[in-house]
C-alpha positions as semicolon CSV with decimal commas, in nm:
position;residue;x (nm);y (nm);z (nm)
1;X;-4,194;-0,058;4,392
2;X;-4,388;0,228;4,210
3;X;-4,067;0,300;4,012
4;X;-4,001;0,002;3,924
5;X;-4,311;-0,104;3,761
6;X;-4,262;0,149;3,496
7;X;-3,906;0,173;3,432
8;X;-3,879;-0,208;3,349
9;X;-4,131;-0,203;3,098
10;X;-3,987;0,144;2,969
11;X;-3,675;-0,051;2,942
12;X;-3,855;-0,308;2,751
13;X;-4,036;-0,096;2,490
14;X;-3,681;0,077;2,468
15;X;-3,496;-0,225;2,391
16;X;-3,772;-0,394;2,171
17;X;-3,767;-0,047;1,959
18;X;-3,337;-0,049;1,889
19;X;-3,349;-0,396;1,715
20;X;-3,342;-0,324;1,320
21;X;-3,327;-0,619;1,075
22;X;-3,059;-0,473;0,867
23;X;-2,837;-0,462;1,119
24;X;-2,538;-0,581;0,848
25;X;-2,621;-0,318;0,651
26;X;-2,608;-0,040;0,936
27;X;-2,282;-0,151;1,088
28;X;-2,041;-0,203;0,790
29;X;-1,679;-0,180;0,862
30;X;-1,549;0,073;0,711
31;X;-1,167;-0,126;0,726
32;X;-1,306;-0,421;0,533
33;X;-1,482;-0,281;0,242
34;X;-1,603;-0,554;-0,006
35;X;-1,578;-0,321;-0,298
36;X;-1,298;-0,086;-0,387
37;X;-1,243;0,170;-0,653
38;X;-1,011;0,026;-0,966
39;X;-0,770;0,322;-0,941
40;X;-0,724;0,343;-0,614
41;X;-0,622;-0,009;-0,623
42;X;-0,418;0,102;-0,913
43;X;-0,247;0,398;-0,760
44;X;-0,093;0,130;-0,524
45;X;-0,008;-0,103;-0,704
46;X;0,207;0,134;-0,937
47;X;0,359;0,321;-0,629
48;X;0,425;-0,001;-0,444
49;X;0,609;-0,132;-0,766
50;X;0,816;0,161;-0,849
51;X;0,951;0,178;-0,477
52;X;1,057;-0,160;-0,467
53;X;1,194;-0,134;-0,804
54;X;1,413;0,177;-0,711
55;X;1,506;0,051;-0,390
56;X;1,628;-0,304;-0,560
57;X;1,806;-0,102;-0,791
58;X;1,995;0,116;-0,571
59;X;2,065;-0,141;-0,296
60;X;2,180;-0,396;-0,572
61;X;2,380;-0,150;-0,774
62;X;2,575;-0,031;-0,444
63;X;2,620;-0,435;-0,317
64;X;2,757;-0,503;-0,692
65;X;3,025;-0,210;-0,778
66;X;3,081;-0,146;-0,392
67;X;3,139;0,248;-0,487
68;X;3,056;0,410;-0,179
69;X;3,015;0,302;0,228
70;X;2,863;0,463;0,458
71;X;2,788;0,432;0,787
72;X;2,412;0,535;0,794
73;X;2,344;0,180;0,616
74;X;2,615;-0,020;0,713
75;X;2,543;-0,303;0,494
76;X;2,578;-0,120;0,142
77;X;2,968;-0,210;0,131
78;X;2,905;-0,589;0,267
79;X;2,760;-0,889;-0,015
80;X;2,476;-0,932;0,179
81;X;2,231;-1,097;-0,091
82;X;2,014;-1,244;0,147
83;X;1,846;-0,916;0,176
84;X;1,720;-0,877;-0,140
85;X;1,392;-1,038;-0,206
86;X;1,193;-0,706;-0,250
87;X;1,121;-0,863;-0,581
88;X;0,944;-1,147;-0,518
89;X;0,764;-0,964;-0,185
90;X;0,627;-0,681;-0,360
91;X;0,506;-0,915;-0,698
92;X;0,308;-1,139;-0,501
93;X;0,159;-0,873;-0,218
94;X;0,044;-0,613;-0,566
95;X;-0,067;-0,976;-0,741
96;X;-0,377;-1,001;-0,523
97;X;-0,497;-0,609;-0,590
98;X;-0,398;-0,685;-0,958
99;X;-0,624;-0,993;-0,972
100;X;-0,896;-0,719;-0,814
101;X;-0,832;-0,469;-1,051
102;X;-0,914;-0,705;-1,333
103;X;-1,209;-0,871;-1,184
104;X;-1,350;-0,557;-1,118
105;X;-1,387;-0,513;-1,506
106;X;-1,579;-0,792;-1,496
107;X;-1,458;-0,956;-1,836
108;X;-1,578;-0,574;-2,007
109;X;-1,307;-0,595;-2,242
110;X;-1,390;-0,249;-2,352
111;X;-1,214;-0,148;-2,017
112;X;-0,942;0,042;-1,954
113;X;-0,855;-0,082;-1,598
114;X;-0,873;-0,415;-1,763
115;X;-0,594;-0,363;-2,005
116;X;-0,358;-0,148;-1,777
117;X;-0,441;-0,443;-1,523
118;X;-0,266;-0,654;-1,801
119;X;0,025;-0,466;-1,902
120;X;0,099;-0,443;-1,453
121;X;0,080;-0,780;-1,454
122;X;0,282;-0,831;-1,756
123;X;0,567;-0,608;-1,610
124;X;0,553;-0,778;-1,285
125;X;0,611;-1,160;-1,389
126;X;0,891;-1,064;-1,604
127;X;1,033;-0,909;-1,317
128;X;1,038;-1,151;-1,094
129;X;1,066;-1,471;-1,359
130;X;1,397;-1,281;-1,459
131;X;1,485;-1,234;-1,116
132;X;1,410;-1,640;-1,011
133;X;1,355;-1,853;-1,328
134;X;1,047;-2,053;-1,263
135;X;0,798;-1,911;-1,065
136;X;0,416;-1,933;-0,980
137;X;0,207;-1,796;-1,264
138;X;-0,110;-1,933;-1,358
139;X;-0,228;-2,038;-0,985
140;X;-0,043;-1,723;-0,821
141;X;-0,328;-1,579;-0,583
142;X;-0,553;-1,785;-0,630
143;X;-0,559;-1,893;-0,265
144;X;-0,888;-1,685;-0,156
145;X;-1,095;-1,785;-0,536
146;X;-0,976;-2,149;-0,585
147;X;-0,833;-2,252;-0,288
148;X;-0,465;-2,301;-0,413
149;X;-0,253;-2,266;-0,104
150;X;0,103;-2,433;-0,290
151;X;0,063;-2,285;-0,645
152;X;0,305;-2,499;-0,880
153;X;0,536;-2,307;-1,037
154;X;0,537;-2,266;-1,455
155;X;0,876;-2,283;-1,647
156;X;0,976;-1,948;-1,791
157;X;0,898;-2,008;-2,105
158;X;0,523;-2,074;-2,040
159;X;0,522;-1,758;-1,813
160;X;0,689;-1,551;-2,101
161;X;0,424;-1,734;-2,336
162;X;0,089;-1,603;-2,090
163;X;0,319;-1,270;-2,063
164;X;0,352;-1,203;-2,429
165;X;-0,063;-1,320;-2,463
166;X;-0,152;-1,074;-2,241
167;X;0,032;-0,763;-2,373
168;X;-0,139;-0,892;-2,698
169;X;-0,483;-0,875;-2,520
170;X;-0,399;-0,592;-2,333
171;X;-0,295;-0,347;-2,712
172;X;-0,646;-0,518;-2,819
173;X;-0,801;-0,354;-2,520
174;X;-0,602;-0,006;-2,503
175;X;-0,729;0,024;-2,885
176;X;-1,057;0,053;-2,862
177;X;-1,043;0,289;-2,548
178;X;-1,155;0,658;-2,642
179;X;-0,911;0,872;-2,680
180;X;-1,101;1,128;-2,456
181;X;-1,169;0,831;-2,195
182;X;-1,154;0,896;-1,823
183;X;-0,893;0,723;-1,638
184;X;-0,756;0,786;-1,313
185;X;-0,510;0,650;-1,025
186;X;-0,210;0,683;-1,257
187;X;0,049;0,861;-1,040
188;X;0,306;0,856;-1,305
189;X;0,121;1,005;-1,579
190;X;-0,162;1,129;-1,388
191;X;-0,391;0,919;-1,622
192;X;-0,350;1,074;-1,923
């Protein structure tokens, strides 16, 4: 009885004294960050690109001219074009850090990240409007920001219209960047 009567209210004063009112602020997770880093966004987006684009090449190329089979891939002597939509896949999936690398710029036009974020996304739509033709442009990703769950997709021409716009933005941009400026997550040419 004697124990009791002070380890309840020790217990109490305890609890009472582990509440904290940032509690949100204490216990972030680390696996959902709300802000990331423009080139380490960019470092993925590049590497993710380039891998599909060699893989695409290589698998196409072999499907195509058929010069060598093997049986470690057994498909590379077979037509199988239902395999390849690497293109479209890796487009959309690097869209949505694309969209983040440019927002991150927040309309600073002055920016580096803003005009690479340009040229990326130039490269990628003509990828994958040669690849399919019409394709969604001007509401691609916009899902999370606008709400736009069935994008409509833009004839080529308007997508090689906003492509050719933004290259002329993005020179506009790359201009007035210092030559001295520091840029990183460029795994290609390491920035420079």
């Amino acid at each position: 009885m004697k124990f009791s009567r002070f380890i309840i209210p020790a217990l109490c004063v305890t609890l009472l004294g582990s509440c904290t009112k940032d509690f949100q602020e204490t216990n972030t997770d680390n696996n959902n960050p709300t802000a990331v880093s423009p080139d380490l966004l960019l470092s993925g987006v590049i590497r993710n690109m380039m891998d599909r684009q060699v893989g695409e090449a290589w698998g196409i190329g072999n499907i195509v001219v058929q010069h060598h089979a093997k049986i470690q891939f057994v498909n590379e002597d077979l037509y199988l074009w239902n395999e390849r939509n690497d293109i479209w896949n890796s487009v959309y999936s690097n869209n949505r850090n694309l969209q983040n690398i440019i927002a991150s710029t927040q309309g600073d036009e002055t920016n580096p990240y803003y005009g690479v974020g340009l040229v990326m996304k130039s490269w990628m739509f003509s990828l994958v409007t040669d690849a399919y033709g019409d394709v969604p442009y001007t509401e691609a990703g916009k899902a999370k920001t606008d709400g736009i769950y069935q994008p409509v997709y833009d004839k080529q021409e308007d997508i090689y219209n906003g492509i050719l716009a933004d290259l002329k933005k993005a020179n506009e941009v790359l201009a007035t960047v210092p030559s001295n400026a520091s840029f990183g997550g460029d795994p290609i040419y390491g920035g420079g």
